[in-house]
C-alpha positions as CSV (number, residue, x, y, z in Angstrom):
1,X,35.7,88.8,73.2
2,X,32.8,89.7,75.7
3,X,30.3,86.9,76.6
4,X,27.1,88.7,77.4
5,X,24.3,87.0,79.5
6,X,21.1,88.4,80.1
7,X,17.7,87.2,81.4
8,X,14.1,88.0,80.1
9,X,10.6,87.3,81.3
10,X,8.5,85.5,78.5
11,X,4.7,85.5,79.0
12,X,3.7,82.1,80.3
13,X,0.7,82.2,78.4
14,X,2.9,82.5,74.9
15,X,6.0,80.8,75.8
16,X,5.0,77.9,73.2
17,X,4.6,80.5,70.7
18,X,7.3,82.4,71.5
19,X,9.1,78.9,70.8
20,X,7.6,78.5,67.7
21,X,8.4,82.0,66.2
22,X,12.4,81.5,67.2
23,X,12.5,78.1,65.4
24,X,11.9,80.4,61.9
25,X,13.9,83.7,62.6
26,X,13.7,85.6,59.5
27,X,17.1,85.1,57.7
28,X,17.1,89.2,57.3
29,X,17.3,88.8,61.1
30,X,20.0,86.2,61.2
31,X,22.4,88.5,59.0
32,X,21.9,91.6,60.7
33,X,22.7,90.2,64.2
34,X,26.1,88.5,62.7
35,X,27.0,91.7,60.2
36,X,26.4,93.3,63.9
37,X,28.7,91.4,65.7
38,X,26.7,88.6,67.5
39,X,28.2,85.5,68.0
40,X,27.5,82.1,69.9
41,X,23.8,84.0,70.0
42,X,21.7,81.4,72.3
43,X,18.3,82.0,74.2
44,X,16.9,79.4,76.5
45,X,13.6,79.0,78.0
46,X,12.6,77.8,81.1
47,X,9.0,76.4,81.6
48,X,8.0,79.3,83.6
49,X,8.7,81.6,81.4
50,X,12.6,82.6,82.1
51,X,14.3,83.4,79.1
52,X,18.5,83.6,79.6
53,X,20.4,84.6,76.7
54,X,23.6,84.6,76.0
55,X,26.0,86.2,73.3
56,X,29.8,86.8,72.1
57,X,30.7,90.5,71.1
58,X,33.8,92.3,70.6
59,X,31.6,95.1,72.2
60,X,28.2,94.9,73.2
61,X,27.1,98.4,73.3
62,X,28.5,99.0,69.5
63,X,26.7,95.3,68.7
64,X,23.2,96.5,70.4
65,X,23.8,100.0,68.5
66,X,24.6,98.1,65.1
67,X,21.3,96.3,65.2
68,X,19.2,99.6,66.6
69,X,20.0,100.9,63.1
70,X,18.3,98.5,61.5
71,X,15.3,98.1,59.9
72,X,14.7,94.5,60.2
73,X,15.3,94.6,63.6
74,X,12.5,97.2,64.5
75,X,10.1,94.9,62.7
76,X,11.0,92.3,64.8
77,X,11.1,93.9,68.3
78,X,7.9,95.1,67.3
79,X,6.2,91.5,66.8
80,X,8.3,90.6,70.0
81,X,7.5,92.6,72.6
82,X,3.9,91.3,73.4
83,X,5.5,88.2,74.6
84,X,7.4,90.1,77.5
85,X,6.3,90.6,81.1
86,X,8.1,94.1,82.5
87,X,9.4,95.7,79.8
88,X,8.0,98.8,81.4
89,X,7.3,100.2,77.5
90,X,10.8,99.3,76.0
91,X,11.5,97.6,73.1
92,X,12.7,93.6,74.1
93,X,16.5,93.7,72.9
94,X,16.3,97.9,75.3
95,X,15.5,95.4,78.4
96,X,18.5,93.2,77.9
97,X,20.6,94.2,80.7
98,X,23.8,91.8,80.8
99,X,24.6,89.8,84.3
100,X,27.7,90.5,86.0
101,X,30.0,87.6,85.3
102,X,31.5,86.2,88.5
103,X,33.3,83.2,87.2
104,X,34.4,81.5,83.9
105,X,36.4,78.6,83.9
106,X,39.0,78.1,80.8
């Protein structure tokens, strides 16, 4: 299994909103990201505006390729990516780029 950790910038202006829309993720949303292979899915927000996420994949380029194929998924990077500093004109879930794992304690 691959644990996945990757860090976004949420607008500071629309962090409580941003907050707000992820405590009612459309169930469409919810299946597609576990028919796609996400598991232990978690995103965490700092005050500022630091958003770390973290995942478990058998394969995260297959998972993020499983969910681009998706309809649902579209709609919901669309509503997203307003809250995002630095996307740079991707889609939110395009700007994920995983950490490098240095150390994991069993």
């Amino acid at each position: 299994m691959q644990r996945v950790c990757f860090l976004l910038k949420v607008r500071s202006d629309r962090a409580d909103e941003y907050r707000e829309r992820h405590g009612h993720v459309w169930a469409a949303m919810r299946e597609a990201l576990s028919a796609a292979g996400w598991h232990n899915y978690s995103l965490f927000l700092r005050e500022d505006g630091l958003l770390v996420g973290y995942l478990e994949t058998e394969d995260f380029d297959a998972a993020r390729a499983a969910m681009d194929a998706t309809d649902v998924n579209a709609r919901w990077q669309a509503e997203m990516a307003g809250f995002f500093e630095e996307l740079d004109g991707r889609a939110p879930d395009s700007a994920m780029l995983p950490l490098t794992e240095v150390f994991h304690l069993t």
